[in-house]
C-alpha positions as CSV (number, residue, x, y, z in Angstrom):
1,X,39.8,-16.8,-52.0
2,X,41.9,-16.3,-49.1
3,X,41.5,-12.6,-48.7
4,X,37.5,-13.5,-48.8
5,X,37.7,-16.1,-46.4
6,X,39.8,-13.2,-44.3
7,X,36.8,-11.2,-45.0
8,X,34.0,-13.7,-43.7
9,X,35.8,-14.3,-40.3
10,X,36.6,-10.9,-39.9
11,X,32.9,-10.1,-40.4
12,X,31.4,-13.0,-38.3
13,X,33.7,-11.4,-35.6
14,X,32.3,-7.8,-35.4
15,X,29.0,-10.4,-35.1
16,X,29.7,-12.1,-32.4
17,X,30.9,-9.2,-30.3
18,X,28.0,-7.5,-31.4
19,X,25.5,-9.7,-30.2
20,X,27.8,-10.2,-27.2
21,X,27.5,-6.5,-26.6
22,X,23.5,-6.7,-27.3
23,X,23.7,-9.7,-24.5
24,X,25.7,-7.2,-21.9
25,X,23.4,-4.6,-22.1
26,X,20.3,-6.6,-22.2
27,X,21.4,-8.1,-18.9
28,X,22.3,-5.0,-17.5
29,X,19.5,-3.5,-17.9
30,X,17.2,-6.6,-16.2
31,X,19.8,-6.8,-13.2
32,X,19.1,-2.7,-12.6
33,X,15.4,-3.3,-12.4
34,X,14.1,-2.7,-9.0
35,X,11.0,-5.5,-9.6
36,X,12.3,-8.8,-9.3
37,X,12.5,-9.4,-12.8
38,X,12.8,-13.3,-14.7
39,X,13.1,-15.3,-18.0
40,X,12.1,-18.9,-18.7
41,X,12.9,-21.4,-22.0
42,X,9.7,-22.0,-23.7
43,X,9.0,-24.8,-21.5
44,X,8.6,-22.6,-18.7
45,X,11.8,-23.6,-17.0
46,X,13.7,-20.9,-15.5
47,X,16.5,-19.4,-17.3
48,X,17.3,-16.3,-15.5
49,X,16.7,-14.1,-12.3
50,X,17.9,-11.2,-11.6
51,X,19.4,-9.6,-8.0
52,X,16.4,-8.6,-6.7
53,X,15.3,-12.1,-6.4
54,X,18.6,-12.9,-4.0
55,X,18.3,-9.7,-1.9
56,X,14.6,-10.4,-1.3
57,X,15.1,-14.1,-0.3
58,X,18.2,-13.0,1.6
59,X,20.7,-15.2,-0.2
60,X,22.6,-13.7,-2.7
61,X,23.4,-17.0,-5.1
62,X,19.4,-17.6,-5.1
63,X,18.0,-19.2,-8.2
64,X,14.5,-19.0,-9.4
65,X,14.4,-23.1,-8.0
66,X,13.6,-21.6,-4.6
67,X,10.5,-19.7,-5.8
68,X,7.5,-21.7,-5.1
69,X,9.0,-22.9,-1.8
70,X,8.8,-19.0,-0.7
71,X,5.2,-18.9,-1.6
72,X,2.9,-19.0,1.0
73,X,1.4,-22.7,0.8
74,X,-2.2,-21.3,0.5
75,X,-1.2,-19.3,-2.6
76,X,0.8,-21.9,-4.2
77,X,-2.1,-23.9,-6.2
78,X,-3.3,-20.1,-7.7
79,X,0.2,-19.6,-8.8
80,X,0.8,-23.6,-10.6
81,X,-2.6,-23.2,-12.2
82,X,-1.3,-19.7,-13.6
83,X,1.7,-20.8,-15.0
84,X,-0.1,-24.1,-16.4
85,X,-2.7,-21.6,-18.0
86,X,0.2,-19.6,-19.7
87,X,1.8,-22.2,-20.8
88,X,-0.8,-24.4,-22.3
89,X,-2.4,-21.3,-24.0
90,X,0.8,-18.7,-24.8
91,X,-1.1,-16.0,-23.7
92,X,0.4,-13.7,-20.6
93,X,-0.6,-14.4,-17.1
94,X,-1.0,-12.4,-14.1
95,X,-1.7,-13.6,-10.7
96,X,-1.7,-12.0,-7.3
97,X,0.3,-14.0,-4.1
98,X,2.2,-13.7,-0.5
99,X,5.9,-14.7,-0.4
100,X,8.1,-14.7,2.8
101,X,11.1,-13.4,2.4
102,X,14.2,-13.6,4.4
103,X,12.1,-11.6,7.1
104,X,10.0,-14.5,7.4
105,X,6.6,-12.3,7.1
106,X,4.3,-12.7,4.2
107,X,4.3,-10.0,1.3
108,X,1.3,-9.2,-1.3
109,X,3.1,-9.4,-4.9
110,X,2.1,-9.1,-8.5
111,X,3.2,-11.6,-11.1
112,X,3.3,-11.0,-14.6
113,X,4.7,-12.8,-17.4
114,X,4.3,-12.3,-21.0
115,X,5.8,-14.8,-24.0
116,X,8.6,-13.9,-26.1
117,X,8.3,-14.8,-30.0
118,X,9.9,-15.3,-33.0
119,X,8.6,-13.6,-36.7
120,X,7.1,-17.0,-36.8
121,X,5.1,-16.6,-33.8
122,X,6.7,-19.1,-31.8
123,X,7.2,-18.7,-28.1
124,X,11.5,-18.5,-27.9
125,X,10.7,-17.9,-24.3
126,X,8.4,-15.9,-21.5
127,X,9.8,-12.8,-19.4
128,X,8.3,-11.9,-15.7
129,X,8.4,-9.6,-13.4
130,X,7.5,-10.1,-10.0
131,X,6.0,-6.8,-8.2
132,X,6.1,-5.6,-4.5
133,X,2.3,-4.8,-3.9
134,X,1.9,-5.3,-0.2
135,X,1.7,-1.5,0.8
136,X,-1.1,-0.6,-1.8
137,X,-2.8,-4.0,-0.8
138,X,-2.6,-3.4,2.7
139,X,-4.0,0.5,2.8
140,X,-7.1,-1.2,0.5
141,X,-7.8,-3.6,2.8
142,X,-7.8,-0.9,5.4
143,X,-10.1,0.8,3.7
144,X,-12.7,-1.3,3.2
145,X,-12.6,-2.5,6.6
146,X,-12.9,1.3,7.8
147,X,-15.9,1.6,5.5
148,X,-17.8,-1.4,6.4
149,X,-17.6,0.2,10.4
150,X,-18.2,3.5,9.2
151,X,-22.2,1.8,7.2
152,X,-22.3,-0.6,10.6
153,X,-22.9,2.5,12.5
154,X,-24.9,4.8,10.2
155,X,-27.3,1.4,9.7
156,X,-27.7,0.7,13.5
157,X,-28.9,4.5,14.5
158,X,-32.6,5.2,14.2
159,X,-31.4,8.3,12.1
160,X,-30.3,9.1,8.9
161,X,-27.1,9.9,8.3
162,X,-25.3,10.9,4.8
163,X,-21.6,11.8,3.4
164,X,-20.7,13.4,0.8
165,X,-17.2,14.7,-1.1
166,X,-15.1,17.8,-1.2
167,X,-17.1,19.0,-4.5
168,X,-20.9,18.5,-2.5
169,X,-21.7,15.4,-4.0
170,X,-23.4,12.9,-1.7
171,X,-21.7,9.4,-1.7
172,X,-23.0,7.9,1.1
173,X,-26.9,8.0,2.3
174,X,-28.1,5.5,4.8
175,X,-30.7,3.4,4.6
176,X,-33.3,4.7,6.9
177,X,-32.5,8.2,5.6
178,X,-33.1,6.5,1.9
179,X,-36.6,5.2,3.5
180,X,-37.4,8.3,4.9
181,X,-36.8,10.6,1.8
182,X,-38.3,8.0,-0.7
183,X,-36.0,7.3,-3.2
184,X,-32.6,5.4,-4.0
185,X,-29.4,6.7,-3.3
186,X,-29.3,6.6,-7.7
187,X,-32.3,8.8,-7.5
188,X,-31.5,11.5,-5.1
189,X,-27.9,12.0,-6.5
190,X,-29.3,12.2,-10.1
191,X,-27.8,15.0,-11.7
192,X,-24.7,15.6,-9.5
């Protein structure tokens, strides 16, 4: 009895530094992620952070508690009802916001959050990451911007005017050139 009892500790042991080890390198691996990247209990609450989220708001002990009070105010409702949405439903979520971070200027970011289950299917808890996105949002933005000047001109000369690609292929035809050829922009590209 005693050398089985030896046994069982011995063996619960190796288990607990096993799963201690599993913890470690579960950890480490979040806290080397260059996304800030999170965990909450099933509730939703937050669990866990990792550095990213202290170097972006400029204060290294950070907690996820100062989240919503970086989001920009106008954002703030899109990012409850999000959450809210997740939670009620346990599907992922994904939902587009500005932050200010210690700079003080307001940053495009990416959440997404997905739930964690058991075999049973129940939700043990919900992981995040929180994505950078201003640089890709911004050059979009400029963009579209560039080509609504770009059709403002073409539209206001008494001319027509197309574009077209590298390859040939027209992608842009004005309208009074579309009026003075008879057909769509569909029609006279048909079989590019």
């Amino acid at each position: 009895r005693e050398d089985s009892l030896r046994r069982a500790l011995a063996e619960q042991g190796v288990t607990r530094e096993a799963l201690a080890s599993s913890q470690r390198r579960f950890r480490d691996v979040l806290d080397s992620m260059t996304d800030i990247v999170f965990t909450l209990r099933p509730d939703g609450s937050a669990e866990y952070v990792n550095p990213r989220w202290g170097e972006f708001a400029g204060k290294p002990d950070a907690d996820a508690r100062d989240f919503e009070a970086m989001v920009a105010p106008e954002d703030l409702e899109q990012v409850r009802r999000s959450r809210a949405r997740a939670l009620a439903s346990g599907e992922p979520s994904r939902v587009e916001f500005r932050m200010r971070g210690r700079d003080g200027l307001p940053r495009w970011f990416v959440s997404r959050t997905v739930p964690i289950r058991d075999a049973a299917g129940t939700i043990t808890g919900w992981v995040g990451t929180v994505t950078d996105v201003h640089e890709a949002r911004s050059a979009q933005e400029r963009l579209e911007i560039s080509e609504r000047r770009y059709r403002t001109v073409s539209e206001a000369f008494d001319f027509g005017m197309w574009s077209g690609d590298a390859t040939g292929r027209v992608t842009f035809a004005s309208p009074r050139l579309l009026q003075f050829l008879g057909r769509t922009l569909e029609e006279w590209t048909e079989g590019d």
